[in-house]
PASEBA-1860 file (N, C-alpha, C; in nm, 3 decimals):
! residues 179
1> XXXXXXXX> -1.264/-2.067/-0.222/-1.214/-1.941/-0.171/-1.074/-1.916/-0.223 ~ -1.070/-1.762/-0.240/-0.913/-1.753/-0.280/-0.850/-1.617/-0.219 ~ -0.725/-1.670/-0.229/-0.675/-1.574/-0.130/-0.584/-1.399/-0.204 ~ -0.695/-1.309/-0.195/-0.664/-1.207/-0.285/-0.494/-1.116/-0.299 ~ -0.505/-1.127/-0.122/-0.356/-1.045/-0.082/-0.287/-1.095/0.025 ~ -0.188/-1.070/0.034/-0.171/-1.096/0.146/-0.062/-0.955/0.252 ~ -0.131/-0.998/0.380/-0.097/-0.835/0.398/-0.070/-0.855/0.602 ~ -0.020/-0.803/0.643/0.091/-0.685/0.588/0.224/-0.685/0.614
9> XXXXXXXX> 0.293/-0.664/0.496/0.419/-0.667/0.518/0.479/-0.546/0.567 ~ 0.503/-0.481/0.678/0.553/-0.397/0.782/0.696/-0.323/0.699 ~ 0.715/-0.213/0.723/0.848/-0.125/0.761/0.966/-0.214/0.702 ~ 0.899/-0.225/0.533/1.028/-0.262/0.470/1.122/-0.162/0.471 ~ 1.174/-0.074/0.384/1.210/0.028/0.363/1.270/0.073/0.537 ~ 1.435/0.121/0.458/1.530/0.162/0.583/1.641/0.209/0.482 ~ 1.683/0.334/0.609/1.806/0.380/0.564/1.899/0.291/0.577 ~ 1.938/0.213/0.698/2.032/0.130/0.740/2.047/0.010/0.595
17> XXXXXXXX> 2.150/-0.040/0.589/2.156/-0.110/0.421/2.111/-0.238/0.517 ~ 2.187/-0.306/0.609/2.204/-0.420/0.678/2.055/-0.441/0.727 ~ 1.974/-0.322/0.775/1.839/-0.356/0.811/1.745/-0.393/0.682 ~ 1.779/-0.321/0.575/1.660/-0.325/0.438/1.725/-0.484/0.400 ~ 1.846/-0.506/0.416/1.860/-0.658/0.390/1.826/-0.799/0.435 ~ 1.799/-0.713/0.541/1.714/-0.787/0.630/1.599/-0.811/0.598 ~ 1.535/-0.700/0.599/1.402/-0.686/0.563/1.369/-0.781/0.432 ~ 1.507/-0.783/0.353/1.444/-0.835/0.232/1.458/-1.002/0.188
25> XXXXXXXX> 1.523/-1.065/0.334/1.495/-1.190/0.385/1.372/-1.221/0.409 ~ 1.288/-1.165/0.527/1.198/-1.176/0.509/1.093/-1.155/0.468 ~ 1.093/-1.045/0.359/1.001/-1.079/0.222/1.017/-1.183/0.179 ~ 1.162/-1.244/0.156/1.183/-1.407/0.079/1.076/-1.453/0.110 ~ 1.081/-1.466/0.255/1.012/-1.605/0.399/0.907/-1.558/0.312 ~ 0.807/-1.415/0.328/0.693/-1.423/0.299/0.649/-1.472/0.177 ~ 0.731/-1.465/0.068/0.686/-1.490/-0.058/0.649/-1.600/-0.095 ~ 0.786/-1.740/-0.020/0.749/-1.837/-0.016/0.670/-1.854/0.018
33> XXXXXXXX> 0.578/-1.870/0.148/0.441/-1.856/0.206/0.351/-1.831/0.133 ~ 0.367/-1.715/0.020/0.276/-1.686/-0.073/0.241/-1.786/-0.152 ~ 0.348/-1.846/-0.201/0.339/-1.909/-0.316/0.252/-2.066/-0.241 ~ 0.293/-2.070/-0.140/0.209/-2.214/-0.060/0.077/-2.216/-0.066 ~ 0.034/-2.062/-0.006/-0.156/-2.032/-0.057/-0.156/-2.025/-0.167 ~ -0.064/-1.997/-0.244/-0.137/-1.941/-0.394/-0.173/-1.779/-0.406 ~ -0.086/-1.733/-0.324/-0.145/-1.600/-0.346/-0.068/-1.524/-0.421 ~ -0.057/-1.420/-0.504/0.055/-1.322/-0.561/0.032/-1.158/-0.555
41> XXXXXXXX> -0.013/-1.136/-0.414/-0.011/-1.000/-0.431/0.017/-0.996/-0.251 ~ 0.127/-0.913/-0.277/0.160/-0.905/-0.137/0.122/-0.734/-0.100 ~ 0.046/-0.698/0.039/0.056/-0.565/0.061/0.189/-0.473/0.126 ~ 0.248/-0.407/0.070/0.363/-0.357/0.162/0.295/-0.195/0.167 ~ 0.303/-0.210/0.327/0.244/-0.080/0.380/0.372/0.038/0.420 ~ 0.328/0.160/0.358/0.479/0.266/0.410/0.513/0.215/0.581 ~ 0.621/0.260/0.584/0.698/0.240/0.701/0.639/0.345/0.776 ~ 0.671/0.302/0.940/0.639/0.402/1.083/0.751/0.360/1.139
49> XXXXXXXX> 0.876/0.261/1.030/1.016/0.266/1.178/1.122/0.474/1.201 ~ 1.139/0.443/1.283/1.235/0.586/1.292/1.369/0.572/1.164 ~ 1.374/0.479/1.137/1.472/0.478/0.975/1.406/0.461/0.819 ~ 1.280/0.524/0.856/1.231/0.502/0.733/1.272/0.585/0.627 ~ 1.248/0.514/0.499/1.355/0.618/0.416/1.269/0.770/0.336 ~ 1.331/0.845/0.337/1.260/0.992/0.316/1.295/1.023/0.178 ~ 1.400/0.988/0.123/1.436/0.993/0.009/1.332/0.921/-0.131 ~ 1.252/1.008/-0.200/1.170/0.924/-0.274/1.253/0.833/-0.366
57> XXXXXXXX> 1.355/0.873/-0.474/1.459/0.792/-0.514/1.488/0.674/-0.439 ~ 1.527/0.649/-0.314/1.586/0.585/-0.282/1.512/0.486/-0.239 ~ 1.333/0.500/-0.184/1.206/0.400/-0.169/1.195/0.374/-0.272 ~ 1.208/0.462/-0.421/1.159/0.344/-0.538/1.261/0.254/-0.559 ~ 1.406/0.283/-0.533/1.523/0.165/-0.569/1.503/0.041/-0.439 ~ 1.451/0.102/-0.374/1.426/-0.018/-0.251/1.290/-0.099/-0.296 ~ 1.179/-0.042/-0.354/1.053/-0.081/-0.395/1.081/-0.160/-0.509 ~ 1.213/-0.159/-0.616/1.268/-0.194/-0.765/1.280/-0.335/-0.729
65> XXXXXXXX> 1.413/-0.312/-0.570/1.464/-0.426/-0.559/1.384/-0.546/-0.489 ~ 1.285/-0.481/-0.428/1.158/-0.623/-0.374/1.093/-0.588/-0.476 ~ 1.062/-0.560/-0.621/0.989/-0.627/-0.734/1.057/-0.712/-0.760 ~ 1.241/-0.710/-0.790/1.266/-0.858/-0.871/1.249/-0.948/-0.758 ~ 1.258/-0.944/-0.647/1.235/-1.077/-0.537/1.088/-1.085/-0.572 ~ 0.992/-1.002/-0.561/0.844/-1.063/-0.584/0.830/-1.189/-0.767 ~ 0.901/-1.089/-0.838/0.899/-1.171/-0.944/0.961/-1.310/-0.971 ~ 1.064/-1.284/-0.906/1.085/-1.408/-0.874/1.026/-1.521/-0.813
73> XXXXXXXX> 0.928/-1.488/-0.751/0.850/-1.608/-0.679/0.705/-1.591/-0.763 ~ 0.703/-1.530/-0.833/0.614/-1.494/-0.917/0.456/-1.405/-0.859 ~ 0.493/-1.337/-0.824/0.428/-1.235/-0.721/0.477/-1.091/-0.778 ~ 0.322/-1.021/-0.685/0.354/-0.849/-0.767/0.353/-0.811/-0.606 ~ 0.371/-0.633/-0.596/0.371/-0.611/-0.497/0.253/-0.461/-0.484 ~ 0.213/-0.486/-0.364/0.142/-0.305/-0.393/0.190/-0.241/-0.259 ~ 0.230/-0.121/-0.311/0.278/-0.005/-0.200/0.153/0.050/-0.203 ~ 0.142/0.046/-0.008/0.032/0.181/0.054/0.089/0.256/0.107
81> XXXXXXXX> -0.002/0.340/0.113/-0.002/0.491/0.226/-0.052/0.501/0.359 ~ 0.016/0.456/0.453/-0.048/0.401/0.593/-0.091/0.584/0.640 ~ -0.203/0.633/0.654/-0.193/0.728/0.677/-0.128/0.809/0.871 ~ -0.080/0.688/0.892/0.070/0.747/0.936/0.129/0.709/1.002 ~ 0.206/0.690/0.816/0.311/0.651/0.788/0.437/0.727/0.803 ~ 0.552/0.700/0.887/0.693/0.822/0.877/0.698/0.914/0.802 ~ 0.744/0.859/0.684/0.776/0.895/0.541/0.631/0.979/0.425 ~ 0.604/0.869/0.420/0.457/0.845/0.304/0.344/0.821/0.401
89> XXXXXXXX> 0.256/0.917/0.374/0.087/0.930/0.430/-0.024/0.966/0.355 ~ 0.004/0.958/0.215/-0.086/1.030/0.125/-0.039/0.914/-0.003 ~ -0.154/0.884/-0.009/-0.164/0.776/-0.143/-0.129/0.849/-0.301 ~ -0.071/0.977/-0.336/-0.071/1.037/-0.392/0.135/0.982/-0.417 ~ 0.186/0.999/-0.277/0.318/0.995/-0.270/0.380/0.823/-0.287 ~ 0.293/0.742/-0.244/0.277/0.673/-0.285/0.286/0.591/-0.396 ~ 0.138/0.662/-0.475/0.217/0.572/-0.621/0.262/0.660/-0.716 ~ 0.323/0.750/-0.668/0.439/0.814/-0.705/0.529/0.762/-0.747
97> XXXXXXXX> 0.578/0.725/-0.602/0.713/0.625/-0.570/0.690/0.465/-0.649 ~ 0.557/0.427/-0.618/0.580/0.295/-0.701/0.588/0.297/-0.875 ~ 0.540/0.438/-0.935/0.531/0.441/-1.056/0.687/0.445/-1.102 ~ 0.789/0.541/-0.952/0.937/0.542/-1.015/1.004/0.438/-1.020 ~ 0.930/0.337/-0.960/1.050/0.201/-0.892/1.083/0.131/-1.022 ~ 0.943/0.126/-1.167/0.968/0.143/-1.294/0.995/-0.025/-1.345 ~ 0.926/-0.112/-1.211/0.882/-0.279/-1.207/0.757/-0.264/-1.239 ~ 0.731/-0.409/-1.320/0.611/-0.463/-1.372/0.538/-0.533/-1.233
105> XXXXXXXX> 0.632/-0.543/-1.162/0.584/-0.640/-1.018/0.541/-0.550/-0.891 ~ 0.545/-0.417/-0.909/0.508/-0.299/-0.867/0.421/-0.219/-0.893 ~ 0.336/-0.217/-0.796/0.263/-0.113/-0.797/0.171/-0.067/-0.661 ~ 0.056/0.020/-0.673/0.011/0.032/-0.599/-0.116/0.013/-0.498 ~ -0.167/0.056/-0.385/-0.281/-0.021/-0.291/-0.351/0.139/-0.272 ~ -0.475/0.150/-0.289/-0.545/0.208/-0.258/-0.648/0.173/-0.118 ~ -0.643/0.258/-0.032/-0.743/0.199/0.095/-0.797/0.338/0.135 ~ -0.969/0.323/0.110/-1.043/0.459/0.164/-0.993/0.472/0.258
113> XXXXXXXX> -0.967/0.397/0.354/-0.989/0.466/0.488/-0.844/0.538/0.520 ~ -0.748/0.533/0.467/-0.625/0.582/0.453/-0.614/0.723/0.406 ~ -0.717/0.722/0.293/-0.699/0.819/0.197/-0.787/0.932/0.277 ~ -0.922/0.899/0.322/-1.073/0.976/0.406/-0.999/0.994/0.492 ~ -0.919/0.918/0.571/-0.936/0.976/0.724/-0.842/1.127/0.729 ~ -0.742/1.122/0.596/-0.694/1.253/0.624/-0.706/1.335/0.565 ~ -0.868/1.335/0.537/-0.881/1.458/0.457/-0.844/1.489/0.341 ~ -0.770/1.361/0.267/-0.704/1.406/0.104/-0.796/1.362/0.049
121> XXXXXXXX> -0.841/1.430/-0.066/-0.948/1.456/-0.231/-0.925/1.315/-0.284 ~ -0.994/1.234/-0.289/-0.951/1.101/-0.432/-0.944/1.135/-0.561 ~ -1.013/1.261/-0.585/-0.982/1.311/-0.733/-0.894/1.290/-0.784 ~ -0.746/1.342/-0.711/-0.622/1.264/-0.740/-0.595/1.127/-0.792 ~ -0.674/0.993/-0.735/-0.663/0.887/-0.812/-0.673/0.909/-0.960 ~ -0.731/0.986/-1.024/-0.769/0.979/-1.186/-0.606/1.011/-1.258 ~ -0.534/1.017/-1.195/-0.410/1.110/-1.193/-0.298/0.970/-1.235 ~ -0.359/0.839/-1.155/-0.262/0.761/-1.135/-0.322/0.655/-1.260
129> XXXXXXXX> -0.231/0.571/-1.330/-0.248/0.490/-1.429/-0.347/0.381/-1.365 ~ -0.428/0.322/-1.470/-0.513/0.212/-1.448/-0.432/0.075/-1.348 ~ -0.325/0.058/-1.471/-0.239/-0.073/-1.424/-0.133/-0.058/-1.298 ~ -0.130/0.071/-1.253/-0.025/0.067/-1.133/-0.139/0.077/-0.996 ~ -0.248/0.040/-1.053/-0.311/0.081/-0.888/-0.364/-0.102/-0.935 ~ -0.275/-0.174/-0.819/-0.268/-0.324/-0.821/-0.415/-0.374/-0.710 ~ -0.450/-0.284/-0.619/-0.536/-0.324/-0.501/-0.654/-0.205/-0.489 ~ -0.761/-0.221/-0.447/-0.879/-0.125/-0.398/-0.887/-0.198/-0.276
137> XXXXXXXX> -0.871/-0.116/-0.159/-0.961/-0.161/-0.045/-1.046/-0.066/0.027 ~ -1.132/-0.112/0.015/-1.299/-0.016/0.078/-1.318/-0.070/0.262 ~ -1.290/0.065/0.289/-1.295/0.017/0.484/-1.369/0.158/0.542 ~ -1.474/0.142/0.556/-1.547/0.227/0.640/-1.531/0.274/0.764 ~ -1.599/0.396/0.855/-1.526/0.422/0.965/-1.677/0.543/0.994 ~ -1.688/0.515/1.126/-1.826/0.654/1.168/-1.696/0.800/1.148 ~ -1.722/0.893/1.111/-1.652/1.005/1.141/-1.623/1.023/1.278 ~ -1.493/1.081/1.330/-1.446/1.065/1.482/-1.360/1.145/1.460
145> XXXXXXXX> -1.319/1.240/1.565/-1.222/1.283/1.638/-1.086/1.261/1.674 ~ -1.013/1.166/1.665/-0.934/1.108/1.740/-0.789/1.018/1.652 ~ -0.688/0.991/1.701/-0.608/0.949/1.655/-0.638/0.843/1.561 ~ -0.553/0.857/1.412/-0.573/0.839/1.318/-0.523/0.630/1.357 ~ -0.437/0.612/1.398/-0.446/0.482/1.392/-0.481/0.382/1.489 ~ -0.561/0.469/1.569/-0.676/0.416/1.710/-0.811/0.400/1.627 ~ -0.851/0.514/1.580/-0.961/0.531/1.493/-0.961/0.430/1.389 ~ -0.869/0.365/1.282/-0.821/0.278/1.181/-0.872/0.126/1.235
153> XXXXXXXX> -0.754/0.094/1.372/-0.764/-0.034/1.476/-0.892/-0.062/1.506 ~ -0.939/0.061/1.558/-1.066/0.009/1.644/-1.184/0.069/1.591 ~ -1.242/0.107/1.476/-1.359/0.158/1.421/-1.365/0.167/1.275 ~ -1.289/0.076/1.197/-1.321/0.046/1.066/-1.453/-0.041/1.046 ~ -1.501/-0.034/0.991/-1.664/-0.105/0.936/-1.656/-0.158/0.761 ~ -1.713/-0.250/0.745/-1.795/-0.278/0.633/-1.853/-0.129/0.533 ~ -1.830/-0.118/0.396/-1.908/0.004/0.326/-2.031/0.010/0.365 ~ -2.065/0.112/0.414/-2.206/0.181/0.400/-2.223/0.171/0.565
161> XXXXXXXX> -2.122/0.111/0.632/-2.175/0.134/0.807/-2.099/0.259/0.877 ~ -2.037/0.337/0.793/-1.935/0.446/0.852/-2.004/0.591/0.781 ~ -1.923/0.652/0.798/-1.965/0.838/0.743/-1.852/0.897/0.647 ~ -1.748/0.780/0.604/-1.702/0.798/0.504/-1.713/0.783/0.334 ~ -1.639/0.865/0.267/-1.705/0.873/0.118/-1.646/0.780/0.038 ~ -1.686/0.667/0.049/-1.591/0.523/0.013/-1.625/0.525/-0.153 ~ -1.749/0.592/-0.211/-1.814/0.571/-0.333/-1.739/0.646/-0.460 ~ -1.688/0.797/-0.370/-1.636/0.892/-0.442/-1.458/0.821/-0.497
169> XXXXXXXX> -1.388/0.732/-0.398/-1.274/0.645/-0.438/-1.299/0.552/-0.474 ~ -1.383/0.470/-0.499/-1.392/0.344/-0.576/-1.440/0.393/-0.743 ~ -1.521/0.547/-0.745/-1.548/0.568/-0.857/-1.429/0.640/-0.933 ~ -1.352/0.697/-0.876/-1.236/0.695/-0.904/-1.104/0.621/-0.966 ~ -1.079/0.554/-0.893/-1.053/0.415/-0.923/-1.058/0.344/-1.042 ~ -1.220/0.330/-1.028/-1.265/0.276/-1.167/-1.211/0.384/-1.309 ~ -1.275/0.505/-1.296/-1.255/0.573/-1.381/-1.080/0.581/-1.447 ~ -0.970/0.608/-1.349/-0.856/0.604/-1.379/-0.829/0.448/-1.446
177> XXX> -0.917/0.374/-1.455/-0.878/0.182/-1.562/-0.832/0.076/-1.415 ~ -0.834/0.115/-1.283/-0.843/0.008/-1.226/-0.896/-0.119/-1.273 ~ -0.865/-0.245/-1.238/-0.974/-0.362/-1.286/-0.973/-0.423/-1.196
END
């Protein structure tokens, strides 16, 4: 068995300098950890703290500076789109931001159920380079009503047990040179 990602690294990204420095302690902690499994792909999911940063500039210089810490431990990183997320909720803005951060140790996480539950087109993936989309994750869900990260928590499924279009983003995906 091997260990593909490892996930999740929470509400990096802050306006406060003293908090993102923080934050970027414990990425250290995590990386090391990484490197103990053997793993090199860490997930960093957009932020939901009230200081998350809004400035796209200023998430890719924050996203730049945890690539050289990932590289350094010899690890890449992938930015998601928590669909809701403060800042970033659309996987579009996303690897946007990771395409500006303009690291080899950067890039980005694709997750249907992020992308489906709010209604945004995956067409858009064809948009994004092969090599910056670092992760695919396929998470099913019955169609529902209801708050987006109640619905996420408590009714994600296996492909093909939900009413989402998991086929139309993975073919996507593929098509834009994912591997």
């Amino acid at each position: 068995l091997r260990i593909n990602l490892f996930q999740p690294f929470r509400d990096l990204d802050s306006r406060d300098p003293a908090r993102f420095a923080a934050n970027l302690e414990r990425a250290r902690r995590k990386l090391l950890l990484m490197q103990r499994l053997g793993v090199d792909l860490v997930l960093v999911c957009s932020s939901v703290a009230p200081d998350a940063v809004a400035d796209p500039d200023q998430l890719a210089e924050q996203l730049h500076t945890l690539g050289d810490l990932a590289a350094d431990h010899g690890a890449r990183v992938a930015y998601e789109a928590l669909a809701w997320g403060a800042q970033v909720d659309d996987y579009r803005v996303a690897a946007q931001v990771a395409g500006a951060a303009d690291h080899p140790a950067v890039g980005t996480c694709l997750d249907s159920f992020h992308i489906l539950s709010r209604g945004i087109d995956p067409a858009g993936i064809l948009e994004i380079p092969g090599d910056l989309i670092f992760f695919l994750q396929l998470a099913d869900a019955p169609r529902l009503a209801m708050d987006v990260l109640q619905w996420s928590r408590h009714y994600r499924c296996f492909p093909g047990q939900g009413g989402l279009d998991m086929a139309s983003v993975a073919l996507n995906a593929l098509l834009a040179g994912y591997e």
